[in-house]
C-alpha positions as CSV (number, residue, x, y, z in Angstrom):
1,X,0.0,0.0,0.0
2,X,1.5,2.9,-0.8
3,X,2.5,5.8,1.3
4,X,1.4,9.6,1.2
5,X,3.8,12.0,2.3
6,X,4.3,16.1,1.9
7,X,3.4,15.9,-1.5
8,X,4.9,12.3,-2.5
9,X,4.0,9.0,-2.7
10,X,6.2,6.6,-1.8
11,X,5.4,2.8,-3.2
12,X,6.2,-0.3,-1.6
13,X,9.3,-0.7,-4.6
14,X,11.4,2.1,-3.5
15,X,10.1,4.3,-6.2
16,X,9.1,7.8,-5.2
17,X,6.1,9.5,-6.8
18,X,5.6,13.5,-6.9
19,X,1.9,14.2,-6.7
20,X,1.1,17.1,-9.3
21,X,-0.3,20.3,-7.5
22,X,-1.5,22.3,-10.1
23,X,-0.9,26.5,-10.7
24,X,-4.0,28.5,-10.5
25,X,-3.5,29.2,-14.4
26,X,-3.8,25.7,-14.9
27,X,-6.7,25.6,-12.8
28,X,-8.5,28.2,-14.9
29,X,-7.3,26.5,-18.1
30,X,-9.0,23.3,-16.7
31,X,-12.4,25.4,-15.5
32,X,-12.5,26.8,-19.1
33,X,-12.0,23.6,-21.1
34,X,-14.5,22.3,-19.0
35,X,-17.2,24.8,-19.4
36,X,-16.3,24.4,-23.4
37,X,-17.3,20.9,-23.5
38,X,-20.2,21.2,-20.9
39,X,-21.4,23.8,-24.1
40,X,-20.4,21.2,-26.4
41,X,-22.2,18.5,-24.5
42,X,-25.7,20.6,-24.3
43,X,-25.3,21.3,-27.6
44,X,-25.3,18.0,-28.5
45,X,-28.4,17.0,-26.1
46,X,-30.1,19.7,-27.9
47,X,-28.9,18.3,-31.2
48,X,-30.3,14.7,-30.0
49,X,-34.0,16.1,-28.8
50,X,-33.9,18.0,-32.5
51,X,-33.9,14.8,-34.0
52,X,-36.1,12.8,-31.8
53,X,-38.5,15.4,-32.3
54,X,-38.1,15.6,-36.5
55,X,-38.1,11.9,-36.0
56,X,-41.5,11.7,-33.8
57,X,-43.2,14.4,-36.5
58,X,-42.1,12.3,-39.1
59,X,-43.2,9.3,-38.0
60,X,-46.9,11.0,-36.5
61,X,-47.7,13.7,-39.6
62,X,-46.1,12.7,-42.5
63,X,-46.0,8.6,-42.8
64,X,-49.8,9.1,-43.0
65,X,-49.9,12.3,-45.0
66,X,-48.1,9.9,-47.4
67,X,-50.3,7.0,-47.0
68,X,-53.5,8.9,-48.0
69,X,-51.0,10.5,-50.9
70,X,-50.4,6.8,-52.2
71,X,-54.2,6.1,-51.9
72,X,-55.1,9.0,-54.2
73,X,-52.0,7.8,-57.1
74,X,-53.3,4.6,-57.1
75,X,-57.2,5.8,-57.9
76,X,-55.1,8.3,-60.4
77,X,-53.0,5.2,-61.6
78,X,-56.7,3.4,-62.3
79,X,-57.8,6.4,-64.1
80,X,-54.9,6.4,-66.3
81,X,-55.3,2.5,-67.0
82,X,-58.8,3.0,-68.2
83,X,-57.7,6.2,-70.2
84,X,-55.1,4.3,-72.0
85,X,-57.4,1.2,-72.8
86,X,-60.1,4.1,-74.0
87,X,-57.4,5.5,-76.2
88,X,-57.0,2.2,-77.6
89,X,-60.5,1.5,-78.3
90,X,-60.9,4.9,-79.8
91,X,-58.0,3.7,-81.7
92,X,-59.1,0.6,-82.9
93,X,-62.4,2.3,-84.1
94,X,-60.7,4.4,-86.1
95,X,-58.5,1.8,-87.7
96,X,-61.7,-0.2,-88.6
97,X,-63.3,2.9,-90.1
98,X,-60.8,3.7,-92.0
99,X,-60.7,0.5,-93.6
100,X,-64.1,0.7,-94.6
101,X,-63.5,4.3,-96.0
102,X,-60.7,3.2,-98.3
103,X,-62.8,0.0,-98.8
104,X,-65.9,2.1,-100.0
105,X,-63.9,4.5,-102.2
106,X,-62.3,1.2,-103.9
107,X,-65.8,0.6,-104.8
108,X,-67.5,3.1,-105.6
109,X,-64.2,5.1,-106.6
110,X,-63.1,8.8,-105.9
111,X,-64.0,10.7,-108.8
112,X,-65.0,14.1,-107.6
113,X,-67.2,15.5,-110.3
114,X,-70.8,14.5,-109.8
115,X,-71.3,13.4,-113.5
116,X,-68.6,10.6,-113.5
117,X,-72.0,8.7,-112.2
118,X,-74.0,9.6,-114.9
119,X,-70.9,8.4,-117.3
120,X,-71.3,5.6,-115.9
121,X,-74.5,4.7,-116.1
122,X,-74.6,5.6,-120.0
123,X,-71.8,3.3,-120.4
124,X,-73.7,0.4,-118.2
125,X,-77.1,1.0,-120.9
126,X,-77.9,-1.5,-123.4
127,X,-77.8,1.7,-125.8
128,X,-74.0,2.3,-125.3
129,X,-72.9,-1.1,-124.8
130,X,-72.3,-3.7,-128.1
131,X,-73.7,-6.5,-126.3
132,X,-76.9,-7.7,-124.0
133,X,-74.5,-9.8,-122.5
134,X,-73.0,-7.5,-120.5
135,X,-72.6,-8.3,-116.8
136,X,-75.0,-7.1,-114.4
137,X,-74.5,-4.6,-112.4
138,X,-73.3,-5.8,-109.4
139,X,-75.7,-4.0,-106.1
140,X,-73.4,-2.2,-103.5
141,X,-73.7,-4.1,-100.1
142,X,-75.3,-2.7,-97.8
143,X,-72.8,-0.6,-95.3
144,X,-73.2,-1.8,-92.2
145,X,-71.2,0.8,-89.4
146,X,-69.1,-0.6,-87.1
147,X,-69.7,-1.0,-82.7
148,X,-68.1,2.3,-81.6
149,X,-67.4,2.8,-78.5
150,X,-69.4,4.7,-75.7
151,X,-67.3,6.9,-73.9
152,X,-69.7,6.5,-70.8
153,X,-68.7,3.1,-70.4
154,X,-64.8,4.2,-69.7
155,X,-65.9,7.8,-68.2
156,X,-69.2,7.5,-65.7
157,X,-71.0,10.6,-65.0
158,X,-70.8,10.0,-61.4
């Protein structure tokens, strides 16, 4: 066990210790670094109950603000699916129509002037034509239009 005596230690080895008796500069040296990192460690509490509380909001506000957020995209995102598959019904129709447009001016032809019909009909008259033979006129088919779509069925007036 060691000994204490005016100012040293003396251990049970022979070996004599001086205990350290610190200046009152050193004192305030230590005081002052002391009161630096009591600041610093405040600082840091305040720091820590900063984030707890940014933490606590987040969790409490804005999780749920983005829940409903998510809610409302995906009603949008159902929207958008049924506007795309009405775009490509709209599509579709058009396609179809235009077939039978290009389909009807094959057969009847495109001949803007209204008496390319009554050319033809002199030409199709037993008067104009050499033979009786000729083939019959053929009847246009009846046009039929095609199913369009109703845009109340992708857009309900609700």
């Amino acid at each position: 066990m060691p000994l204490i005596l005016s100012g040293c230690v003396y251990t049970g080895s022979g070996k004599v210790l001086r205990l350290w008796a610190p200046t009152r500069c050193q004192m305030e040296n230590l005081d002052k670094n002391l009161e630096d990192l009591l600041v610093r460690v405040d600082e840091f509490v305040g720091m820590l109950d900063m984030i707890r509380n940014d933490t606590s909001q987040v969790v409490n506000e804005k999780v749920p603000q983005i829940y409903s957020k998510a809610a409302e995209m995906r009603k949008l995102y159902q929207k958008i699916d049924l506007l795309e598959a009405f775009v490509k019904t709209v599509g579709s129709n058009v396609a179809q129509m235009e077939e039978q447009v290009t389909q009807a001016e094959t057969n009847l032809g495109t001949f803007p002037n209204p008496l390319k019909k009554i050319f033809q009909n002199f030409s199709s008259s037993p008067l104009f034509s050499p033979s009786k033979a000729a083939s019959p006129r053929t009847q246009p088919t009846r046009y039929e239009p095609p199913t369009v779509f109703r845009t109340e069925d992708y857009f309900p007036s609700t």
